[in-house]
Structures are given as C-alpha cells and as structure tokens.
N, C-alpha and C positions, 0 to 999 in steps of 0.2 A: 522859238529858236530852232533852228534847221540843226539836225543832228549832223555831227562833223561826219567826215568821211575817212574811211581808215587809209592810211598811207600803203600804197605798192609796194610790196616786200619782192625780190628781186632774188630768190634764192640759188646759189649755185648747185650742183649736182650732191656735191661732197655734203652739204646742209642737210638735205633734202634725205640724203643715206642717214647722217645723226637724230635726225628728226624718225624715222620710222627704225633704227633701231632699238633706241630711246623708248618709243613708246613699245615694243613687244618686248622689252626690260620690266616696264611695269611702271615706267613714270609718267606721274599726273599729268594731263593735255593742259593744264591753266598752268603750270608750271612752262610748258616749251613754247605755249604762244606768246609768254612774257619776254622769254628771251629769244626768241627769233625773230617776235614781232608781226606772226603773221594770223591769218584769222580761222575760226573753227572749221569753214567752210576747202580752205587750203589744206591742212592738213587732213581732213577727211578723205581728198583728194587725194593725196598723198599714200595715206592708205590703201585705196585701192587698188594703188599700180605701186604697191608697194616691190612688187615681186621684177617687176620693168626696173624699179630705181634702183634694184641690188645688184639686177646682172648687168646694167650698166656701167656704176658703178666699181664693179668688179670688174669688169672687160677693159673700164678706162685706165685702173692702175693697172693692172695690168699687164697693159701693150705699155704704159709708163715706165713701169719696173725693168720688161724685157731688153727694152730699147737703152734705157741705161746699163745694162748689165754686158747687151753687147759693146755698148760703147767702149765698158770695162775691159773685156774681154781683148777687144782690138787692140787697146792702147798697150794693156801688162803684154799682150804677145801669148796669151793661155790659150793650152792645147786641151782636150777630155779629158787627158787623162791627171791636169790642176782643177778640174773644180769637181769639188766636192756637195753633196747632199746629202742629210740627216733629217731622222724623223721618229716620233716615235709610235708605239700604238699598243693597245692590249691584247694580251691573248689568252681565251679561256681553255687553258690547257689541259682538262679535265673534262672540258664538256662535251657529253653526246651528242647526236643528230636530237632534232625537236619530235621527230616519231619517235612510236614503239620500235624496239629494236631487241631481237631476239638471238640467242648463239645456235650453232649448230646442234649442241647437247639440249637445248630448251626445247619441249613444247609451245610455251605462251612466254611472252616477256613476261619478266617482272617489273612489280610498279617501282620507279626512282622517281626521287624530287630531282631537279635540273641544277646540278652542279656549279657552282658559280666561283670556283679556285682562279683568283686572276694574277697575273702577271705582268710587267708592261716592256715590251721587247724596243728598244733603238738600235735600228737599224742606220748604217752609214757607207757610202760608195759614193767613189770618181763617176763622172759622164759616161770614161769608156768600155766602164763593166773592169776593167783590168786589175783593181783593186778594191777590194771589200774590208773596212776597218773589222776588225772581229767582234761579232754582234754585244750590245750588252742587255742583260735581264736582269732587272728590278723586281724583290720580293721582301712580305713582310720579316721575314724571318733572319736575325743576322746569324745565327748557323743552323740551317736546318740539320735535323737529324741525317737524313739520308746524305750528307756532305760528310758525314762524322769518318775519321783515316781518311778522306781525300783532300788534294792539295790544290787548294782554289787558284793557284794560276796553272794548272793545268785542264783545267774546264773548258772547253769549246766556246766559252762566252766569258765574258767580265761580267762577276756577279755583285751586286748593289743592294743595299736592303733598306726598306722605307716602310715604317708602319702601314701606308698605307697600298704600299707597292706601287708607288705612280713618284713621277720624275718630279723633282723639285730641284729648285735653280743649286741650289749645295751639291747634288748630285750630278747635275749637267755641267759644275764646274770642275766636279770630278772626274768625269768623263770626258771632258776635252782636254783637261791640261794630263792624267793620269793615261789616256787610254789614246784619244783619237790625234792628238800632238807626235807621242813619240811614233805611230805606226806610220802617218804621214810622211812625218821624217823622213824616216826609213822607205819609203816607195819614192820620195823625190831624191834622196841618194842614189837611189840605186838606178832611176834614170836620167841621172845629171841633171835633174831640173833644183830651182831655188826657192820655187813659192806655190801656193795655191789657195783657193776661195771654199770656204759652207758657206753654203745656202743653208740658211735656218728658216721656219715659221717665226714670228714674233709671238709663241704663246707665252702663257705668263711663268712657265717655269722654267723658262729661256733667262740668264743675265743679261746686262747689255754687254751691247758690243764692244764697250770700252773695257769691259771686264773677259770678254772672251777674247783675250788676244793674246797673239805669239809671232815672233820674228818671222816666219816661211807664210804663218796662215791669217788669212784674213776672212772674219765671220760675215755674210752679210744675211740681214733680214730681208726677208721676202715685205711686198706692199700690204698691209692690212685685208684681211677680207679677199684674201687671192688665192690662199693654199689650197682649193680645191681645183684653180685649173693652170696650178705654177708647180706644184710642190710634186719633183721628180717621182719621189717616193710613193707618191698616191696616184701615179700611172699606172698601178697592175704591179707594181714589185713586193709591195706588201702583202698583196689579195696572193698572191703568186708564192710568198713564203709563207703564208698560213696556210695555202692548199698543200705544201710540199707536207707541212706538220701532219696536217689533219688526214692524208691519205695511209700511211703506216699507220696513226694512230687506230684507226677505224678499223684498219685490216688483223693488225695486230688481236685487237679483238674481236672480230667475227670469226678469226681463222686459229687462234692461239691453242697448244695442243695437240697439230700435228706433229711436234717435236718432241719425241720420247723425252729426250735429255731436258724439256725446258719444264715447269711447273703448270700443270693444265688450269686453265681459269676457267670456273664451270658456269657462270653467269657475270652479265654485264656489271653485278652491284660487284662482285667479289675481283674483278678487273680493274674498278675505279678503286675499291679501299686497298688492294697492292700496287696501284700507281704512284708514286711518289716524282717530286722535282726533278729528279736526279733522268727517271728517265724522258722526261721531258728535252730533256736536255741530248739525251742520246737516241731522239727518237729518229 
C-alpha cells in the first residue's frame, strides 16, 4: 500500500506569526501540526526565518493600522493637538550606574548590592507636545511614610498604589475616567475643540475599549505586535524622561554637600537609605 500523501497546507502570513509564537511559548510541536495541519518539515522551516515572519508581520499591521487611523483622522477632521498617546513603563528610581561609583569624600567605593526599588510611571500627551496629562506613578505602598502631612493632590503626579506597583486594568480605569478624562476636557475647552482619540498598546492591563469610553474621547488600540514601531511614546520620549530623572539624580550624588545649609551625604550607601519617594518625585 503506497503511503498517502500529506495534503498542501497553504498558510497565510498571520498563521505562520501564531505558529512560531506559539512554539517560543513552549507549546508542544504535535499539538500545532494537528491544528494547522501542516508537517514537521514546515514548521521547522518556519523556525528558521522565524525572525523574517515577525517583522513582517509586524510591518503588515502595521502600514494596516496606520492607514486606518489616517483614514480616521481625515474623516473626524482631528488636528495634533486631538490625538492623544499613553503608555506606561518602569522606573528604577533608586538605582545606580552598574560601575563602581565613588564620592568626592571617598577614597575607594563602597561595596552595594544593586538597588532594585521600582516604580511604574504612565506617561500621557497630545501629537503636538502642547498638552501633557499630568504624569501618574504607581507604587506598593498606599501611604508611604514620606507622603505623611502632605496632601496627595498637590503632588506633581497622580499617585496609585498596587501591591505590586505595576498597572492593572482597575487602575488604568482609574486613570482614565479619574485623571486623564477631566484634563482632556479641560484642554479641548479651552481650544474650542469637541473630541479626541488614545492611542493605547492592547496590553493585558489595558480594559477594552468598550469599557474605556467617554463622550469627547475615544480609545483606540494599537494592531498586535506593533508597539515597538507605532507606539508614540517609545520614540525617545520615554528614554528622554528617564534621562531627564537620572541626570540630577546622579549629580545630586556625586556633588551633594557643596551646600552648607543642605545635609552632607558622605557615601553612595548613606545617599540611597535618605532617598525616599518623595524626592523622587521632586527630583
């Protein structure tokens, strides 16, 4: 009996991306040939140019995404300064440079283990730079001490607290209907406008879209697998607000102590245990 012949599997691009996410997930290869239908020799294939099938992929939604958005964009009649983008990311507000790093009063550094106090900052702005929602920072702690006598809406940021200090959808709905709705508002009153668009990532502590809505704004998600050459935010504005952090910080401690009136910090360890949130916040 002549062995049958396996049938031509015909798979589209979008397949072919499930298929090789799928398996660097860690699901079994006998499990995707069943449902795809295709043979061990294919997806091995697959594999190889696994790195071809992403940024393609990636490039076809893409130009898909972009092209629908101007289409958006034309029909409502939005100018930069209606669409908006958000995003969020961590920041280790504590941590040193990965060298030895010594003060002016030291001889030799001292030895530290590497600081790992995190934070998770969402950031949020219009196209045209002209409006900045005011930043918000997520942390474990729902009052930290160094917040104790201060009146948390006077903080430079809307503060959030999460066991784990990372965004989760109860908080992001916090933050859009609580923080980034009314400021909105307020900037399209104040230039006669009526409406505007976020841009979101689709990650998972994102709601849907039917849950992020309001009469002026409308949320849209970014295409799958796109946010690294769609998502405003991860152009340099982010990299761009951690350096603005991390240069006072740094300075602050290599130079702290030329100020009679300020508290001299006499080594790098003794600078990190009087850092607290607070000046994080006013750095």
């Amino acid at each position: 009996m002549e062995p049958t012949k396996q049938k031509h599997v015909l798979l589209i691009v979008e397949e072919k991306f499930q298929i090789v996410s799928r398996i660097e997930a860690g699901e079994t290869l006998t499990k995707l040939l069943k449902e795809f239908g295709v043979g061990v020799s294919t997806v091995g294939d697959m594999r190889l140019d696994s790195e071809k099938i992403k940024k393609f992929y990636t490039a076809t939604n893409g130009n898909r995404f972009i092209a629908e958005l101007q289409d958006l964009i034309a029909k409502e009649k939005l100018t930069a300064d209606q669409i908006y983008n958000c995003d969020v990311t961590g920041l280790y507000w504590r941590a040193l440079l990965t060298k030895s790093l010594a003060s002016e009063k030291e001889t030799v550094a001292p030895s530290w283990k590497r600081v790992k106090d995190r934070a998770t900052i969402l950031g949020c702005a219009n196209a045209s730079g002209s409006h900045r929602v005011k930043m918000t920072l997520v942390d474990k702690s729902k009052k930290p001490r160094c917040f104790k006598n201060v009146n948390k809406t006077a903080l430079p940021v809307h503060y959030m607290h999460q066991e784990s200090a990372w965004m989760n959808c109860n908080l992001c709905l916090e933050w859009f209907h609580d923080c980034s709705v009314p400021e909105v508002k307020k900037n399209l009153n104040k230039l006669k406008l009526k409406k505007a668009i976020l841009l979101m990532d689709n990650a998972p502590a994102h709601p849907d879209v039917e849950t992020l809505k309001s009469e002026s704004i409308t949320c849209i998600f970014m295409a799958p697998n796109t946010t690294a050459i769609l998502q405003p935010m991860d152009q340099g504005l982010i990299e761009s607000m951690k350096r603005r952090y991390r240069k006072p910080f740094l300075s602050k401690l290599l130079f702290e102590g030329d100020d009679d009136d300020k508290e001299i910090v006499c080594s790098s360890v003794q600078f990190l245990k009087a850092l607290t949130l607070k000046d994080c916040l006013y750095n």
